[in-house]
C-alpha positions in Angstrom: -2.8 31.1 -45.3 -6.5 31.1 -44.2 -8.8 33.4 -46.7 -9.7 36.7 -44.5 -12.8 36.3 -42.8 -15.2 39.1 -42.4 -18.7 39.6 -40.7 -21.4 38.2 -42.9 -24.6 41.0 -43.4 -28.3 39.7 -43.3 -30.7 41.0 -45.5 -31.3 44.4 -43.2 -27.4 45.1 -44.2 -26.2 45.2 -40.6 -23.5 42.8 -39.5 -24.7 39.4 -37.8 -25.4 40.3 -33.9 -23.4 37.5 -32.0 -24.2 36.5 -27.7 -21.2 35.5 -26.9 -21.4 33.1 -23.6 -18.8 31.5 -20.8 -18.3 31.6 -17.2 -14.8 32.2 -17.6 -13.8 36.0 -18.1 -10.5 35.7 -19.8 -12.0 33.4 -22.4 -14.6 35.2 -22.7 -13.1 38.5 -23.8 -10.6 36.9 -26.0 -13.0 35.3 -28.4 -15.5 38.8 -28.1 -12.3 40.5 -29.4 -11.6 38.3 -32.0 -14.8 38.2 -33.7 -15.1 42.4 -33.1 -11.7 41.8 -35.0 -14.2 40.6 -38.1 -16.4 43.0 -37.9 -19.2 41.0 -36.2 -21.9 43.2 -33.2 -20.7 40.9 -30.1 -22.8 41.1 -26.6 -20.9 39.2 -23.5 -22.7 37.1 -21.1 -20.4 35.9 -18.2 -22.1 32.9 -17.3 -25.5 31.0 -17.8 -27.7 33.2 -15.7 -26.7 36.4 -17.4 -27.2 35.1 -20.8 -30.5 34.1 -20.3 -31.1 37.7 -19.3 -29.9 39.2 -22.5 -31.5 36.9 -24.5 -34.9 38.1 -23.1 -33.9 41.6 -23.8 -32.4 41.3 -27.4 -32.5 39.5 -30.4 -29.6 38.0 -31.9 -28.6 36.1 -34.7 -25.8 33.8 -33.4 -24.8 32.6 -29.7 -21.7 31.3 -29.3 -21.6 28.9 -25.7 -19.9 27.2 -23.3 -21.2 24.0 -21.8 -19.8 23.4 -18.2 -21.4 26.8 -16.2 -22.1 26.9 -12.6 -25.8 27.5 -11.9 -27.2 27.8 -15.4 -25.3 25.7 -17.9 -25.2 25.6 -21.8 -27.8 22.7 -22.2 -30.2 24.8 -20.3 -29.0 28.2 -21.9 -29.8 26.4 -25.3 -33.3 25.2 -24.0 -33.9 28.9 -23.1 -33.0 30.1 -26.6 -35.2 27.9 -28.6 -38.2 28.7 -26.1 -37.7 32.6 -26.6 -35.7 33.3 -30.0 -36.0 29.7 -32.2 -34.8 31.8 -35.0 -31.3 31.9 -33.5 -28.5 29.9 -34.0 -26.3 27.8 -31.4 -22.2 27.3 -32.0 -20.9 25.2 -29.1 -17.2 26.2 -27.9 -16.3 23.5 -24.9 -13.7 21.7 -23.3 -16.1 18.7 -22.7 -15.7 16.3 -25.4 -17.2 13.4 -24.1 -19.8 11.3 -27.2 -22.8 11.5 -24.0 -22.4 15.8 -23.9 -21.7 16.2 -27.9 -24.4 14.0 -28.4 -26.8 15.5 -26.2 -25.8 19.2 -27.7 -26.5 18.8 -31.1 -30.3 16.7 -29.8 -31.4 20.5 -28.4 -29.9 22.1 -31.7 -26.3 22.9 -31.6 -25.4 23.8 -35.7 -21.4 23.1 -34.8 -19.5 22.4 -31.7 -15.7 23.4 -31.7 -13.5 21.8 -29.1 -11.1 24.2 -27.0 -8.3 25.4 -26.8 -9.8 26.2 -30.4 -7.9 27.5 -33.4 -8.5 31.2 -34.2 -9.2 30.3 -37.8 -11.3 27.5 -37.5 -13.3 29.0 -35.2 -13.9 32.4 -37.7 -14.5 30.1 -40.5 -17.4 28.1 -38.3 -18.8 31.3 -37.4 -18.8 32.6 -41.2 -20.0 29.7 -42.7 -23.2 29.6 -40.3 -24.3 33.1 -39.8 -24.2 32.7 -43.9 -26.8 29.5 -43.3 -28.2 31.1 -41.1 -29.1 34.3 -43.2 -30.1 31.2 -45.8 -32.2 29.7 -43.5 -34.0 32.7 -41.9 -35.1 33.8 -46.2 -35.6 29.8 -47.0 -35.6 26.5 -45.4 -34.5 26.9 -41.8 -35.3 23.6 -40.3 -34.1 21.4 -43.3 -30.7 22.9 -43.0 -30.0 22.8 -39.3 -31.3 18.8 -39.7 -28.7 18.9 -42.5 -25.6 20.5 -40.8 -26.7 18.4 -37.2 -27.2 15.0 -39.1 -23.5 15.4 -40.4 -22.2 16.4 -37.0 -23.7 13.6 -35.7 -22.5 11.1 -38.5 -19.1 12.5 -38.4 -19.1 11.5 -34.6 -20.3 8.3 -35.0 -18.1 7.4 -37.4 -15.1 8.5 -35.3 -16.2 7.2 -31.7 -14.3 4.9 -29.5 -17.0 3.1 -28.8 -19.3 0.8 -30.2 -22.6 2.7 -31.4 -25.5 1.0 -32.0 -29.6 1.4 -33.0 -32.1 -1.3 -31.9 -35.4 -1.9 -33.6 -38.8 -2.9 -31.7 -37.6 -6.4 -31.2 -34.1 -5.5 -30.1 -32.6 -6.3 -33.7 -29.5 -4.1 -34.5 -30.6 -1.9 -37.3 -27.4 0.1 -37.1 -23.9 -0.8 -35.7 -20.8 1.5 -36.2 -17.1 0.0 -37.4 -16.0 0.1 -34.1 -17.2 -3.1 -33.2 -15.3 -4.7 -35.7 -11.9 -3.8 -33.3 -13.2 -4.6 -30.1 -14.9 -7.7 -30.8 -14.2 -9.0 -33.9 -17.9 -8.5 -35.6 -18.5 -7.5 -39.0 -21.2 -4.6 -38.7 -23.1 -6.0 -41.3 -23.3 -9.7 -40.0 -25.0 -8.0 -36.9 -27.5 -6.1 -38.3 -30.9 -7.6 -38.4 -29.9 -9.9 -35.8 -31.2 -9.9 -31.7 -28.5 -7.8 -29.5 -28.6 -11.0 -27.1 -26.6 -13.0 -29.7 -23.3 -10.9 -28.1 -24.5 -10.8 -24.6 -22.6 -13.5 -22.3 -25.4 -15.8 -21.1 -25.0 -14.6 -17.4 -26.5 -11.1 -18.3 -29.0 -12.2 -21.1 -32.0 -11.4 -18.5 -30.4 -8.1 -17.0 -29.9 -6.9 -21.1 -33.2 -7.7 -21.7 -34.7 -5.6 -18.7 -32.9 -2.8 -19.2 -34.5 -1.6 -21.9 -37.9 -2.6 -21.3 -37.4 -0.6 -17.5 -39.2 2.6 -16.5 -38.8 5.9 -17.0 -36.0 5.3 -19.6 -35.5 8.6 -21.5 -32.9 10.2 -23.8 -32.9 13.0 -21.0 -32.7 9.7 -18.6 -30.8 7.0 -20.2 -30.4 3.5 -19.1 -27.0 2.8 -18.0 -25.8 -0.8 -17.0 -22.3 -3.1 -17.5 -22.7 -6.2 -19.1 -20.4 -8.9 -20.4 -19.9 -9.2 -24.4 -18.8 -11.8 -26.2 -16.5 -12.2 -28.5 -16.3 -13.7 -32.1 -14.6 -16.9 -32.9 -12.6 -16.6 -29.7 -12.6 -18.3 -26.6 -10.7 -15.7 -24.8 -12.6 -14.5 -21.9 -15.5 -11.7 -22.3 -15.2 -8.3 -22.3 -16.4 -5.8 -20.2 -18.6 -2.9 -21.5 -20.6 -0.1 -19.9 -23.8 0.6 -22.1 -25.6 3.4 -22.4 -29.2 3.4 -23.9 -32.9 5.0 -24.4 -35.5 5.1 -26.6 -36.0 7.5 -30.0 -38.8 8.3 -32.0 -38.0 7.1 -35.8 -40.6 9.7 -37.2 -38.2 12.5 -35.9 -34.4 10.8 -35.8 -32.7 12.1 -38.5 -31.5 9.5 -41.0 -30.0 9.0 -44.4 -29.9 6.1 -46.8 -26.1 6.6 -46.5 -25.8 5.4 -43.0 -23.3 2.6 -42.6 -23.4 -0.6 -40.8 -25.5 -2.7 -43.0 -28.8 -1.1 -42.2 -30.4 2.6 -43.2 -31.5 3.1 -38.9 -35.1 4.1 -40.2 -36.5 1.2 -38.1 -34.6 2.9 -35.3 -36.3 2.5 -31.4 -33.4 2.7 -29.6 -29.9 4.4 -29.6 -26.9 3.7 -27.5 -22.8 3.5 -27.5 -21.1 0.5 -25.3 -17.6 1.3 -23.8 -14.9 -1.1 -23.1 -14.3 -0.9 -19.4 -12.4 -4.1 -18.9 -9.1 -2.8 -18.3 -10.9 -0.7 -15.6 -12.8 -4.0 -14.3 -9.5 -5.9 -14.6 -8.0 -3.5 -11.9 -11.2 -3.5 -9.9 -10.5 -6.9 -9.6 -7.1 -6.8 -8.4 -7.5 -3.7 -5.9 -10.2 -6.4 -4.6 -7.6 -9.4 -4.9 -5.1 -6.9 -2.9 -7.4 -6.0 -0.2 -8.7 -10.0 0.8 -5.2 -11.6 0.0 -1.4 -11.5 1.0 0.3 -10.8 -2.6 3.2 -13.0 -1.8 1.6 -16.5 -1.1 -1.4 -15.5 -2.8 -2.9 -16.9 0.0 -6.2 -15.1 1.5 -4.9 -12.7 4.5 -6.2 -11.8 7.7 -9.1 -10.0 7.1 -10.4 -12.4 4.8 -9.9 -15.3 7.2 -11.4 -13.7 9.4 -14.7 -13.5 7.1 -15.1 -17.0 6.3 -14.0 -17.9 10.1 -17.3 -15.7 11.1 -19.3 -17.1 8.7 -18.2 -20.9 9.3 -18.8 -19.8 13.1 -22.6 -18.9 12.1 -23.2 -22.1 10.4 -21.3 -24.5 12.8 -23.8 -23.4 15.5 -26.7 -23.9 13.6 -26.0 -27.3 12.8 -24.4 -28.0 15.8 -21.0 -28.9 14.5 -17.6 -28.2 15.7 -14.9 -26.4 13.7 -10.7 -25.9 14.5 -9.1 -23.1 14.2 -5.4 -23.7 14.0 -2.3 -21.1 14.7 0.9 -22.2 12.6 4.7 -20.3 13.5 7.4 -21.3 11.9 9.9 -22.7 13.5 13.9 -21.4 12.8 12.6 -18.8 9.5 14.0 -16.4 11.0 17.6 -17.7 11.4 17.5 -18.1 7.4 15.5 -14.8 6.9 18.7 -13.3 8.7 21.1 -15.2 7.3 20.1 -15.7 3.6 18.6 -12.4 3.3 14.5 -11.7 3.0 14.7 -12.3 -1.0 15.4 -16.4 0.5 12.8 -15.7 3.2 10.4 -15.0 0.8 11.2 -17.9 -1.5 10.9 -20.0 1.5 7.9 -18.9 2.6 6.1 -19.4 -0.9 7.6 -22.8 -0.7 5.9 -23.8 2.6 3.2 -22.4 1.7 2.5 -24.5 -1.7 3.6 -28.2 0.9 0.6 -26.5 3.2 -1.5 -26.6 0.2 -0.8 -30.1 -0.5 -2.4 -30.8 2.9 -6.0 -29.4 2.7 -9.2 -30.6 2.3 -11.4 -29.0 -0.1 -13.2 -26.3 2.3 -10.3 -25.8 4.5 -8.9 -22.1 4.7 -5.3 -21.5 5.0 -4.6 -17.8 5.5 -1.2 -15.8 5.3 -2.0 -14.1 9.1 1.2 -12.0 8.9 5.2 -12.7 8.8 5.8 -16.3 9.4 2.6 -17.0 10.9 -0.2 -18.9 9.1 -4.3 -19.7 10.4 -6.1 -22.6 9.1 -9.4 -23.1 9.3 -10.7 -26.7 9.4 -14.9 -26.2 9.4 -17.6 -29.4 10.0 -15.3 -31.4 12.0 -16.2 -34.2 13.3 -13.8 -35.0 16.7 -10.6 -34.0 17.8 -8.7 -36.7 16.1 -9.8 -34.9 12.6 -7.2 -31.7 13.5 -4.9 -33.9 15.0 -4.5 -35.7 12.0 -4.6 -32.3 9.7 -1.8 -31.4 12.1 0.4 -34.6 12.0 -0.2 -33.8 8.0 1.3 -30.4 8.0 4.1 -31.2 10.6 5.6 -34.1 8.5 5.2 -31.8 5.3 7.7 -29.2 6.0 10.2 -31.8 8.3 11.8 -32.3 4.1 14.5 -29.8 3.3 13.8 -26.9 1.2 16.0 -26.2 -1.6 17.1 -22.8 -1.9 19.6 -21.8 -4.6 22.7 -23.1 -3.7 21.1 -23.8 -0.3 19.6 -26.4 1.7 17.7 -24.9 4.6 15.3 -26.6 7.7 12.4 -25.3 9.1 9.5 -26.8 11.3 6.4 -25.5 12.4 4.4 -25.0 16.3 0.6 -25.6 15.8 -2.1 -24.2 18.1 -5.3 -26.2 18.2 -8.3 -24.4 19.2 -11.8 -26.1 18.8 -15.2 -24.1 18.7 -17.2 -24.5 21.0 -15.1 -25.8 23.6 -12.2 -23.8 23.2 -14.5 -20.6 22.1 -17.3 -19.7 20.8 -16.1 -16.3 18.8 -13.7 -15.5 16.3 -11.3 -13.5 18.6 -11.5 -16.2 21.0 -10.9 -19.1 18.8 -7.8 -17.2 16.8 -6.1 -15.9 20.3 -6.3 -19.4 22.3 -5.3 -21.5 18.9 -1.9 -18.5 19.4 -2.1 -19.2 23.1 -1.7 -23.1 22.4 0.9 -22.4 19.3 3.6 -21.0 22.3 3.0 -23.7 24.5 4.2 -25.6 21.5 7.5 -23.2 21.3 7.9 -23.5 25.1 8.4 -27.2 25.0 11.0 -27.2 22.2 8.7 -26.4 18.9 8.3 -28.6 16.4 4.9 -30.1 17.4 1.2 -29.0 17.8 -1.3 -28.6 21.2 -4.9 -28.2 21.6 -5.7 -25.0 23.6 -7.2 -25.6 27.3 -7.9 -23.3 30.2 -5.0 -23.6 32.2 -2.7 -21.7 29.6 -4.9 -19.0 29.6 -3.0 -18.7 33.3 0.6 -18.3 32.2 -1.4 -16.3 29.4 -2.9 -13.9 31.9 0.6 -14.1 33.7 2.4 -12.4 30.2 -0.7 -9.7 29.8 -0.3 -9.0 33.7 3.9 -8.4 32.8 2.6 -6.1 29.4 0.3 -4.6 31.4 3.0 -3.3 34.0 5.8 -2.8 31.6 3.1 0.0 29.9 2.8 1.2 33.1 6.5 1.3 34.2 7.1 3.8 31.3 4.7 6.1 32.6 5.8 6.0 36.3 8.9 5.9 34.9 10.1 2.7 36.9 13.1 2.3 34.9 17.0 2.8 36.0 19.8 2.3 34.3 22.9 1.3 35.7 26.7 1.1 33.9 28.9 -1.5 33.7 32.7 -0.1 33.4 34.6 -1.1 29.9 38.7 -0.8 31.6 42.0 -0.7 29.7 43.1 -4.3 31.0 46.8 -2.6 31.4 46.0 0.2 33.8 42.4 -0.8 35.0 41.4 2.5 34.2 37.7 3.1 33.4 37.6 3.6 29.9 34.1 3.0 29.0 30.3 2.8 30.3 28.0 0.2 28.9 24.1 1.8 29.5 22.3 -0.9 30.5 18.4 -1.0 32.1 16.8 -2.5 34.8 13.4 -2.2 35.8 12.1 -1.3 39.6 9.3 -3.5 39.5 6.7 -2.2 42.7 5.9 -5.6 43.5 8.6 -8.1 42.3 11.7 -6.0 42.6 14.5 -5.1 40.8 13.8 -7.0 37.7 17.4 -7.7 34.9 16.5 -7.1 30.8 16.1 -11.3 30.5 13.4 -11.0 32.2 11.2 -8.3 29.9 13.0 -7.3 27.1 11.5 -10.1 24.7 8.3 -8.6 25.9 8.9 -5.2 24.9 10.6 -6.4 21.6 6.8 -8.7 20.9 4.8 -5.7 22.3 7.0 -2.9 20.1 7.8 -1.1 23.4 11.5 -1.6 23.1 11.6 1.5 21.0 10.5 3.9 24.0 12.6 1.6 26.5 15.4 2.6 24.5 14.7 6.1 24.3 14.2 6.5 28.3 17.9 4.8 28.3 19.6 6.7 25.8 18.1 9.8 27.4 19.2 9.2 31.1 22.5 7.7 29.9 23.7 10.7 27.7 22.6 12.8 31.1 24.3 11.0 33.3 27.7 10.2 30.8 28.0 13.8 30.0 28.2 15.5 33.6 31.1 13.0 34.1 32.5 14.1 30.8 32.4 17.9 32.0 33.3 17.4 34.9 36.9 16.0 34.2 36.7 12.7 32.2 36.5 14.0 28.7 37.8 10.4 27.1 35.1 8.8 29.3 33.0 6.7 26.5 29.3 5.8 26.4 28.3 2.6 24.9 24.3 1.6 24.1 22.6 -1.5 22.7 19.9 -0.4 20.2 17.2 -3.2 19.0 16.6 -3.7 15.4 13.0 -1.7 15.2 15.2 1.4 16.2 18.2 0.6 13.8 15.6 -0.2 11.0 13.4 2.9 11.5 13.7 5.1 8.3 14.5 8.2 10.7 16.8 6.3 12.7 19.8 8.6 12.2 17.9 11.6 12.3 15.9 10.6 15.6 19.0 9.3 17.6 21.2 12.5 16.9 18.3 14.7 18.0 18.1 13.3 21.4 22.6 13.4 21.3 21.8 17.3 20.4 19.4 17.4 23.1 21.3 16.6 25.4 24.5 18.6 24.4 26.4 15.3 24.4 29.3 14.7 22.3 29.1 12.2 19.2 32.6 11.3 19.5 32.0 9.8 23.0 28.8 7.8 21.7 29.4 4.1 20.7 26.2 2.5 19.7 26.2 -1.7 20.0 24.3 -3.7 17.5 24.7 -7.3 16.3 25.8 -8.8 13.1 22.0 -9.8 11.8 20.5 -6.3 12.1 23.4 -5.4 9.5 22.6 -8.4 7.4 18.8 -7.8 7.4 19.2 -4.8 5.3 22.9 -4.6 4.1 22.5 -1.8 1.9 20.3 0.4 4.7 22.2 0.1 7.3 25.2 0.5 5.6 24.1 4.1 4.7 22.7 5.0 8.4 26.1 3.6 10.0 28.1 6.0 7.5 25.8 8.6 8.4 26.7 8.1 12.0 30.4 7.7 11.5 30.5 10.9 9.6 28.8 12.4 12.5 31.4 11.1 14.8 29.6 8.4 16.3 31.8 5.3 17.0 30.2 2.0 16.0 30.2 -1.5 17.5 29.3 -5.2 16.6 27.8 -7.0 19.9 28.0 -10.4 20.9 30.3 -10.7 17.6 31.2 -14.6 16.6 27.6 -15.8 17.5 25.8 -14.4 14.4 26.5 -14.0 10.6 30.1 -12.9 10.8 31.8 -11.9 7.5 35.0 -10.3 6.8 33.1 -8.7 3.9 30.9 -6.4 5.8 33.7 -5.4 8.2 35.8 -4.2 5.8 33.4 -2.3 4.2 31.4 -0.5 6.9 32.7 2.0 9.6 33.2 -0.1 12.7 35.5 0.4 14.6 35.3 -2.2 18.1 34.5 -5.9 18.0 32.6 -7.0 21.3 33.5 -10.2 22.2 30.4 -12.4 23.7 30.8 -13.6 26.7 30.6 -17.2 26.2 33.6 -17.7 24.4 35.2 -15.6 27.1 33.9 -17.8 29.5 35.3 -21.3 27.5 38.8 -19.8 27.9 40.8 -22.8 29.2 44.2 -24.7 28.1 43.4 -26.4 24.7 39.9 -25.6 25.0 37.8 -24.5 21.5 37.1 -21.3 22.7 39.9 -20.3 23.5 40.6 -20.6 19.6 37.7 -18.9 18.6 38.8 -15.5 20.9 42.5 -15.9 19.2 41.1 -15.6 15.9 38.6 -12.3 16.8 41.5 -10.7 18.5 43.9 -11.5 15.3 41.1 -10.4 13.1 40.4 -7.1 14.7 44.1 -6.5 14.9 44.3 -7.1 11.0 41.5 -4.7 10.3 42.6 -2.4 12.7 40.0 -2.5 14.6 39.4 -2.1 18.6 38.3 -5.0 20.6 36.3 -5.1 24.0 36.0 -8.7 25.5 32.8 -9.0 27.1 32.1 -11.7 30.5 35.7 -11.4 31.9 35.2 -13.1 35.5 38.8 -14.9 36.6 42.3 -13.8 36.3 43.1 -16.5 34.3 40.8 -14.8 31.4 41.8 -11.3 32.0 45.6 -12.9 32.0 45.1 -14.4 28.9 43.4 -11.7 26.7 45.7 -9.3 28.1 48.1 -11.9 26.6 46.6 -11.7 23.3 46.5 -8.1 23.3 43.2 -7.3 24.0 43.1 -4.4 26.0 39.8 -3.6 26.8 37.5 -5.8 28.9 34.0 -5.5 31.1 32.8 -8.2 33.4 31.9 -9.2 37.1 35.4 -9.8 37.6 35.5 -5.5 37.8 31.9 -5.9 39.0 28.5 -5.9 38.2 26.7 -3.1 36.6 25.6 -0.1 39.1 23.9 2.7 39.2 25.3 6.1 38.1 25.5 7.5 42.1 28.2 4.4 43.0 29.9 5.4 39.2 30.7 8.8 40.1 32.8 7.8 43.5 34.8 5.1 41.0 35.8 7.2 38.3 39.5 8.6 39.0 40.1 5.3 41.1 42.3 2.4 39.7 39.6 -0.2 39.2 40.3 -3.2 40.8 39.3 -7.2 41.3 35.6 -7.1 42.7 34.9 -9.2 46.2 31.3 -8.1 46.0 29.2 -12.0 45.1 26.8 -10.8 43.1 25.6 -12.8 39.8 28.2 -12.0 36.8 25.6 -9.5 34.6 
């Protein structure tokens, strides 16, 4: 238990008269309370401003302050103090702890500084103990003792720091070096001392070390403040990084001791500073930086970076006069084994094409990560065309090898665009989009090869930006229809079933079929409001008919991949069902077997979500992707589409006829429904029916139409078409 601790009397027997200062009331009247607890004459101050007040109005013995105050602070509450009552202590109580603002406190004559939260106790006894100095030093020797009590602060501190202090002489010779830098960079203090602070300086900062302290208007009120590079002893790891902070003393008035430690006594003292290890922090500058300019995976630089050095190889190319290529690299069948394999093999594979790339460079060259499976290169100080040609050939021959993936051994090639500056562009956006421009020429004529870029591709190019151009606009003058294609039981023809599918009402070029712009709006992102506008008129159109007498009637929609893999996928696609006031149960959405397998475990958990919901789910075009019993079993689907080109092959002793025997078995095993897609001739509709597939669509019940000719069909038997349109 702590001794009681009472107000100390000064000689005129009254009790010690304490200002007691902080900018934060409940603080403030909890520590007034505790020392009118002791007996002590406590005044309040809330804040800076107000203190300065009182101290002008009365005398006290003792002020006890906080440093961090809006508009007047403690440093300049302190200043005020020793201008108009020197005779009057100064106790520090403060949440700032930092070496710079403890430092700086006891330099404008602090006697303690006690760190909050602070202990009741320790704070009484601090108090005690120096209104008892100071009743010692006001009858006797005032300034020794202060020096005294602020010299042992002050040693204490240094000795405790966790950073490297330091003094300098006139010549920049340590004089005084604290323990610390044993620790942080394997010195012995006293092996420093008396020796130039450039013999730890890495020789790259030498001249900004030396300048530093020899700049102007270095103070201890404004101290120099710089980051160097230290080295460190007996080690050839790399240096470490330190911020140091600096500024010249007066050695007739620092305070020193023969007792200081680190080999010297500091009475040659000129200047006095601390150095802080901030490599960690420059360590993760460094990789923020690395992040921002390069692609993490191939640790290749990335777009914006490539862009940089493309500018700046532009710059010097026409000042010499010299020609540069710019080349656009896709590669060819990655995403066959990103969907297949999965994207941890993807990613494998693409850090193994990229290290055969590598092999391929000149020193100079740039090869850049651009995004997905594309890749730029940039070839500057070319001489002809032959030089990228033969780059190209290079790079072309260097992934033809197969890459060995686990327990896999997977192909992939790669389309090059050639663009050369200045003749095939003299900016960077020019260059990069006619080198891409080139690279699908390449993918046109079967891939696997390279092109240069020349003007007539920027025809078929203006041709595709024309189509974007008009598919944007289609959305907005909502050009788009969708017309149904009946799903019928194959035993009562019977409609059992809508497929949704669009078409677009071009203005100029007529009714235009998906194969025709939906591998636009996939490349241009559109496909996810396409979609939406479908969905939306199909559930409108589907739901009269289910109110007004077909209540069985189902509604069947494709949905592309960037829907299915949007995180609010569910959540989005039952808003517009609610919208609508359309029943789940009668929604069956269609997606293929490689949006499961991109993202097993995601889609797995949105498909449940939806089958809990009552929405009926469907695998399209299934037998032509990754088919696996294992999925199947595990997921809730409940039809099997079967695409139309085995349909179609569906001839005596014919393979697929073999293929549709084993769907049908398999969905029968798994209980599953089956709808066989592309049914044109009586002979296939004769033979499923054989099989027992019961539900079929096709142009042998007709093509797709629009909802008006659906609504006189439904309630009619549905029978052989004689119309001679194009099978859809």
């Amino acid at each position: 238990m702590a001794p009681e601790v009472t107000a100390q009397h000064f000689s005129n027997g009254l009790a010690a008269r304490i200002l007691v200062v902080d900018d934060e009331p409940r603080l403030l009247d909890t520590l007034a309370k505790l020392l009118r607890s002791r007996g002590y004459e406590v005044t309040e101050a809330h804040g800076g401003k107000r203190a300065c007040a009182l101290i002008d109005a009365q005398r006290f013995d003792l002020a006890l302050l906080d440093l961090r105050m809006p508009e007047v602070d403690g440093f300049d509450v302190m200043a005020h103090l020793t201008n108009v009552q020197p005779d009057c202590g100064a106790i520090v109580v403060s949440g700032e702890s930092s070496f710079s603002a403890v430092s700086r406190a006891l330099r404008r004559g602090a006697l303690d500084y006690i760190r909050k939260p602070f202990d009741p106790d320790e704070l009484l006894t601090t108090v005690a103990s120096v209104t008892s100095k100071q009743s010692l030093l006001k009858a006797h020797e005032h300034v020794q003792l202060r020096l005294e009590k602020s010299e042992a602060l002050h040693r204490y501190i240094v000795n405790s720091s966790p950073d490297i202090v330091f003094m300098l002489d006139d010549n920049g010779r340590f004089c005084f070096v604290n323990s610390k830098v044993e620790s942080l960079l394997g010195y012995q203090p006293g092996e420093l001392c008396d020796r130039h602070f450039r013999h730890i300086l890495d020789d790259r900062d030498i001249a900004r070390g030396m300048y530093a302290l020899n700049g102007p208007n270095i103070s201890a009120d404004n101290p120099r403040t710089l980051e160097v590079r230290l080295k460190t002893r007996g080690s050839r790891r790399a240096t470490r990084h330190f911020e140091i902070t600096a500024f010249p003393i007066d050695p007739q008035t620092w305070p020193h001791s023969d007792a200081t430690r680190g080999g010297g006594s500091g009475k040659s003292a000129r200047y006095y500073g601390t150095a802080r290890d901030v490599t960690e922090r420059k360590e993760a500058e460094a990789f923020i930086n690395f992040q921002a300019y390069h692609d993490l995976l191939t640790r290749l630089p990335n777009r914006a970076l490539f862009k940089d050095r493309l500018e700046l190889a532009i710059t010097q190319a026409r000042r010499s006069g010299q020609k540069l290529a710019v080349m656009f690299l896709d590669l060819d069948r990655f995403k066959v084994v990103n969907d297949t394999l999965g994207h941890a093999m993807g990613d494998r594979l693409l850090q193994a094409v990229t290290h055969r790339l590598e092999g391929c460079l000149r020193k100079g060259d740039t090869l850049s990560r651009f995004g997905g499976d594309e890749f730029t290169l940039l070839l500057p100080s070319i001489h002809t065309h032959e030089d990228a040609r033969l780059i190209a050939k290079k790079l072309i021959n260097a992934l033809r090898a197969p890459f060995q993936l686990g327990e896999h051994e997977v192909f992939v090639g790669v389309s090059i665009g050639i663009a050369i500056y200045p003749d095939a562009g003299q900016s960077m956006d020019q260059l990069i989009q006619n080198a891409d421009i080139a690279m699908y020429h390449v993918k046109a004529k079967g891939k696997d090869g390279y092109r240069f870029f020349s003007e007539s591709m920027s025809i078929d190019s203006a041709n595709r930006l024309n189509l974007e151009r008009d598919l944007r606009l289609a959305l907005e003058r909502d050009e788009l229809r969708v017309f149904y294609q009946p799903q019928v039981c194959s035993t009562t023809n019977r409609i059992v079933g809508l497929e949704a599918l669009v078409r677009w009402q071009h203005p100029e070029r007529g009714l235009l079929y998906p194969r025709d712009f939906l591998p636009l709006a996939e490349e241009t992102r559109l496909i996810g409001q396409l979609s939406e506008r479908v969905l939306d008129q199909a559930c409108q159109d589907v739901g009269l008919w289910i109110r007004s007498g077909y209540p069985d009637l189902r509604l069947a929609v494709n949905l592309s991949p960037v829907q299915v893999e949007h995180p609010k996928f569910v959540e989005t696609l039952m808003e517009r069902v609610k919208a609508h006031d359309f029943p789940a149960g009668n929604l069956e959405i269609e997606i293929t077997e490689n949006v499961i397998m991109n993202d097993l475990e995601q889609i797995s958990q949105k498909l449940r979500e939806l089958a809990d919901l009552g929405v009926r789910i469907a695998i399209d075009d299934f037998g032509t992707g990754y088919s696996s019993l294992n999925y199947l079993h595990r997921l809730p689907i409940h039809t099997l589409k079967v695409d139309q080109s085995f349909v179609k092959a569906i001839r005596s002793g014919d393979d697929g006829a073999c293929i549709v025997n084993a769907i049908v078995a398999m969905a029968h095993g798994l209980k599953l429904e089956i709808v066989a897609e592309g049914v044109e001739t009586d002979e296939q509709l004769s033979y499923l029916r054989s099989l027992g597939c019961h539900q079929v669509q096709g142009f042998f019940y007709g093509p797709a139409r629009p909802a008006a000719h659906i609504s006189r069909t439904l309630g009619q038997p549905t029978t052989k078409a004689t119309t001679t349109q194009p099978a859809i």
